[in-house]
C-alpha positions in Angstrom: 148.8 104.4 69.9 148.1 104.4 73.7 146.7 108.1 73.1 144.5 106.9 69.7 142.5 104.7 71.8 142.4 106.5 75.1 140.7 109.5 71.9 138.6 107.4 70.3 137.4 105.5 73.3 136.9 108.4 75.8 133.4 109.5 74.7 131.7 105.8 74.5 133.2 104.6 77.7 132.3 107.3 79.5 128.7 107.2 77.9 128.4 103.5 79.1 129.5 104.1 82.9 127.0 106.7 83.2 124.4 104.1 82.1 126.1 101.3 84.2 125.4 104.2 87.5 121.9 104.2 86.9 121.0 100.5 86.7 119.0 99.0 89.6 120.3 96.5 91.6 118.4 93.4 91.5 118.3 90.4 93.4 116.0 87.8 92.5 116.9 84.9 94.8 116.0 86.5 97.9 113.2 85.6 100.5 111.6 88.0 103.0 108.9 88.2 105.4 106.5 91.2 106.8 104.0 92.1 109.8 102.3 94.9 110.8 101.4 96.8 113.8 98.0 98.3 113.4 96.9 101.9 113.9 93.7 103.5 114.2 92.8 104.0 111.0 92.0 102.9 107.4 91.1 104.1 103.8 89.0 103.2 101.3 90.2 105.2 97.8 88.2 105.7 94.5 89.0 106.5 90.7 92.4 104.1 90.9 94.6 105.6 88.4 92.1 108.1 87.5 89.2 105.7 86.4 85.7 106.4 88.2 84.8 103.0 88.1 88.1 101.6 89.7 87.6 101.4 93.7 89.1 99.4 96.7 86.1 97.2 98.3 86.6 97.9 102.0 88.5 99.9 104.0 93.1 99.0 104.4 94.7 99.5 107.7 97.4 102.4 107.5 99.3 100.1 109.5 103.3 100.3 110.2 104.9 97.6 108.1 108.3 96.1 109.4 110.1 93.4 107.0 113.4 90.8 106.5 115.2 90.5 104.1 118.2 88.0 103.6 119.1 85.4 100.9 117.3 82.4 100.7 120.5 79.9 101.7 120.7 82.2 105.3 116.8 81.5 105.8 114.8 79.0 105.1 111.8 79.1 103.5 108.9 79.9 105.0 110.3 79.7 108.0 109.0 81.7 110.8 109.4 85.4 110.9 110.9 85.1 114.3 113.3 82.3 113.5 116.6 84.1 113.6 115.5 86.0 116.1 112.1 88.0 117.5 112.4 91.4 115.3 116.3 91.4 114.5 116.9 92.7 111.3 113.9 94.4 110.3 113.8 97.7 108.7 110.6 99.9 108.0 109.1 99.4 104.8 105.7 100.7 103.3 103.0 98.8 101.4 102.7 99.0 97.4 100.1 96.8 97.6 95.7 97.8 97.4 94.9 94.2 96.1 96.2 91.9 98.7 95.8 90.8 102.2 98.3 90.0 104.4 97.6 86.5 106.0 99.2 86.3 109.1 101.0 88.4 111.2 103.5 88.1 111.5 103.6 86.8 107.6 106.1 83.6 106.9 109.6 84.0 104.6 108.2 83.7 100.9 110.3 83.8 98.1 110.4 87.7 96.5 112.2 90.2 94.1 114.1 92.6 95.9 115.3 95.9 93.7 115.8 99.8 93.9 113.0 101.2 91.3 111.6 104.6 90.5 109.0 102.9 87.9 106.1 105.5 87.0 103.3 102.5 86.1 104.3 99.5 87.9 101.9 96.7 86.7 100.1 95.4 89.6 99.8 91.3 87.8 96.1 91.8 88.8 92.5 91.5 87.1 91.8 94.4 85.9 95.2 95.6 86.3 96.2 98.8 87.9 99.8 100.6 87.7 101.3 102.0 90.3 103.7 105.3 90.6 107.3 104.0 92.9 108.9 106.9 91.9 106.3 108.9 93.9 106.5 106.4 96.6 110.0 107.1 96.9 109.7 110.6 97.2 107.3 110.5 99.9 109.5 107.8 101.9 112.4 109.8 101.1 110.9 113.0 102.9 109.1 111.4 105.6 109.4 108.1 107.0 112.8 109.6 108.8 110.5 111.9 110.9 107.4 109.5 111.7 108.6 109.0 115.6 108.9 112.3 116.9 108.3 114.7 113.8 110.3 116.6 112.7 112.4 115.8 108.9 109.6 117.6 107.3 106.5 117.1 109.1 106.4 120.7 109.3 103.2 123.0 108.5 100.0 123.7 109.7 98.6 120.3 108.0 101.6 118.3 109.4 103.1 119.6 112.7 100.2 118.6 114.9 100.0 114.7 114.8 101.6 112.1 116.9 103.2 109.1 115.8 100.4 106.8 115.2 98.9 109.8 113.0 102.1 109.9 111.1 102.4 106.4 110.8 98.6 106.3 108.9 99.4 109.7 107.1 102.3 108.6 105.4 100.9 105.2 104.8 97.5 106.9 103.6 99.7 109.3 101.1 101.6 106.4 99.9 98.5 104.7 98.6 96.7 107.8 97.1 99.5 108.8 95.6 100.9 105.5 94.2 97.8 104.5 92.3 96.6 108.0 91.9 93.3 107.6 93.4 91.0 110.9 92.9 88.9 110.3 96.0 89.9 108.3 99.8 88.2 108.3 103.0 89.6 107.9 106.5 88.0 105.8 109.1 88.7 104.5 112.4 89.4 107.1 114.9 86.9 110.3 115.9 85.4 112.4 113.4 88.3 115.4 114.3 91.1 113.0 114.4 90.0 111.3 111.3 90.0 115.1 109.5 93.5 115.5 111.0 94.9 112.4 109.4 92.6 112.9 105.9 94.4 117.0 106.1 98.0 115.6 106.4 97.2 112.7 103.4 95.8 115.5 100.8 99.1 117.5 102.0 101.8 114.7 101.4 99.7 114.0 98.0 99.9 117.1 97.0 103.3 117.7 97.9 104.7 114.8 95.8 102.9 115.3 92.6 105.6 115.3 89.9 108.5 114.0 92.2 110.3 111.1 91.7 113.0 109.2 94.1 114.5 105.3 94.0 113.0 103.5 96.3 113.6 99.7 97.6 110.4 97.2 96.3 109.8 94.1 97.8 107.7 92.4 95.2 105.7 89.2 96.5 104.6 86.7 94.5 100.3 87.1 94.0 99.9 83.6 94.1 100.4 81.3 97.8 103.5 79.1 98.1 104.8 76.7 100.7 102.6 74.7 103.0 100.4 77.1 103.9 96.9 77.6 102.3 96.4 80.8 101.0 99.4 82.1 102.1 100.7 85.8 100.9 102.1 88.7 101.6 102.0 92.3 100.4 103.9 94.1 98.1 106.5 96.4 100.6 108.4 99.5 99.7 111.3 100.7 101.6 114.0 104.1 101.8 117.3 103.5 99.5 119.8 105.2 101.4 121.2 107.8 99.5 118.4 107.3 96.6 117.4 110.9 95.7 119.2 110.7 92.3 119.8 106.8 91.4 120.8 103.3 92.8 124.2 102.6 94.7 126.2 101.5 91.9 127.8 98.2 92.0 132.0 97.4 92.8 131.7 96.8 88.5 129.9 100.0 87.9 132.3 101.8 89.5 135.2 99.8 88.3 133.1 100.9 84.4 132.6 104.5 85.7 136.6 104.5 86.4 137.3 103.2 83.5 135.9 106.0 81.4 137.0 108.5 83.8 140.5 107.4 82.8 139.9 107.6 79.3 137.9 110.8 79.2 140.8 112.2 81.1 143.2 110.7 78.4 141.6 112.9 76.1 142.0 116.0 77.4 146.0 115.3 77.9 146.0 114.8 74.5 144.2 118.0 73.7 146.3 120.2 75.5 149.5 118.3 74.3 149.0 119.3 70.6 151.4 121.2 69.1 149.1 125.0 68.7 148.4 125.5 64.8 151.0 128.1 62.7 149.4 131.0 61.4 
C-alpha cells in the first residue's frame, strides 16, 4: 500500500515542489527608507519602451542609492532614516523608478512591498503607464554592482576598465534605466564633454550586454502616492542583488520541507521499479 502511493504520488509531488522553489518571496508588511549620494552626472532617455513619443522631462541623477529594510513593528513609521542608527543596516540598492522624485534625503520609513521578481513588464501605476524589464535589472546588478568600488567582477573591456568609482556608480545606474524601460535614445550630462562620452560608452556597453538576460532581483516597491505627516512625501522605487538569484528565489523552510517531500516519493518510485520481479519470457 505504502509503495501504491509513494507510485502514484511521486510524479505530482515532485511537480509541485519544483513550482513551490520558484515562487518569490513576498513580504508585504514591511517599511523601508532610501537616500542617495549624488554623482556627477545625469540622463535624460527617449522612446520609453520603444515609443518615440514617450520621454523623461529633465535630466535623473545616476546617484548611489543605499536603503533599510526591516518590519514595520522593529521601526516605526516614518520614522527617521537614522533612527536605529546613522547608516546601520543599509545595503546598496538601485532605482526602478523614471517617474518619481525622491523628497528628502535622506527619505523617511514609508510603508512598501518587498519581493525577489524577475518580471519582464512591470507596470509602473503611472499616467500613461510604462513597464519595466526587473529581470534585466537583475542581470545587470547581478554582474556589476559587486565590482563598482574598485572594478573588477566584470568591469572588464575597453568600454569598462577605465572608470573610477563614481563613473561606475552612474554607468550602472545609467544602464539600469535604459535598459529597464528600454529607452532607444539617453544622454549624459553633468561632467566634461570626454568624461560624459566615457560614462555614455560604458552605459551603451552594459545595455548591450544584458539584452535578453534575465536574473531575480530584490524590488522595493513604494507606494506613488505620499503617506504620513509629511506633504508630498515619497520615495523611489529601489532594486537590490538576491544573493544567490541567478536561477530563482531562496526557497522558503516549507518549500524545501515540499521539495523533500517529493524527493522522497520520486525516490519511492524507483525502489519500487527496480524491486519488480523481471518479466518470464
Amino acid at each position: 500500500m505504502t509503495m501504491r502511493f509513494l507510485r502514484t504520488s511521486a510524479l505530482p509531488l515532485l511537480a509541485l515542489s519544483l513550482i513551490a522553489a520558484t515562487i518569490p518571496t513576498t513580504r508585504a508588511a514591511q517599511v523601508a527608507a532610501t537616500r542617495a549620494e549624488s554623482t556627477s552626472y545625469t540622463i535624460s532617455v527617449s522612446g520609453v519602451n520603444g515609443k518615440p513619443g514617450a520621454s523623461r522631462t529633465g535630466s535623473a541623477g545616476l546617484a548611489a542609492y543605499y536603503s533599510k529594510i526591516s518590519d514595520s513593528s522593529q521601526n516605526g513609521y516614518n520614522s527617521a532614516y537614522g533612527a536605529t542608527g546613522a547608516h546601520s543596516g543599509e545595503i546598496r540598492t538601485f532605482c526602478v523608478d523614471l517617474r518619481q522624485e525622491m523628497n528628502g534625503n535622506p527619505t523617511k520609513f514609508d510603508y512598501a512591498t518587498v519581493s525577489n521578481t524577475s518580471a519582464s513588464a512591470l507596470p509602473d501605476a503611472q499616467s500613461p503607464e510604462w513597464t519595466r524589464d526587473l529581470g534585466r535589472v537583475g542581470w545587470l546588478v547581478a554582474n556589476y554592482s559587486a565590482g563598482l568600488v574598485g572594478g573588477g567582477f566584470g568591469w572588464t573591456g575597453s568600454a569598462l576598465a577605465g572608470l573610477n568609482d563614481e563613473q561606475r556608480t552612474a554607468a550602472l545606474q545609467g544602464a539600469i534605466t535604459v535598459a529597464e524601460y528600454g529607452a532607444t535614445g539617453f544622454s549624459i550630462t553633468g561632467g566634461s564633454t570626454a568624461n560624459n562620452t566615457l560614462v555614455k560608452n560604458a552605459i551603451t556597453a552594459l545595455v548591450a550586454a544584458s539584452l535578453g538576460q534575465s536574473t531575480l532581483v530584490g524590488f522595493i516597491d513604494y507606494s506613488i502616492q505620499a503617506n504620513g505627516s509629511t506633504a508630498g512625501f515619497k520615495n523611489q522605487d529601489q532594486a537590490f542583488a538576491v544573493p544567490g538569484s541567478n536561477v530563482a528565489a531562496v526557497p522558503e523552510p516549507s518549500t524545501f520541507a515540499i521539495a523533500g517531500l517529493g524527493a522522497l516519493a520520486f525516490m519511492g518510485y524507483g525502489l519500487r521499479r527496480r524491486q519488480a520481479p523481471a518479466p518470464t519470457a
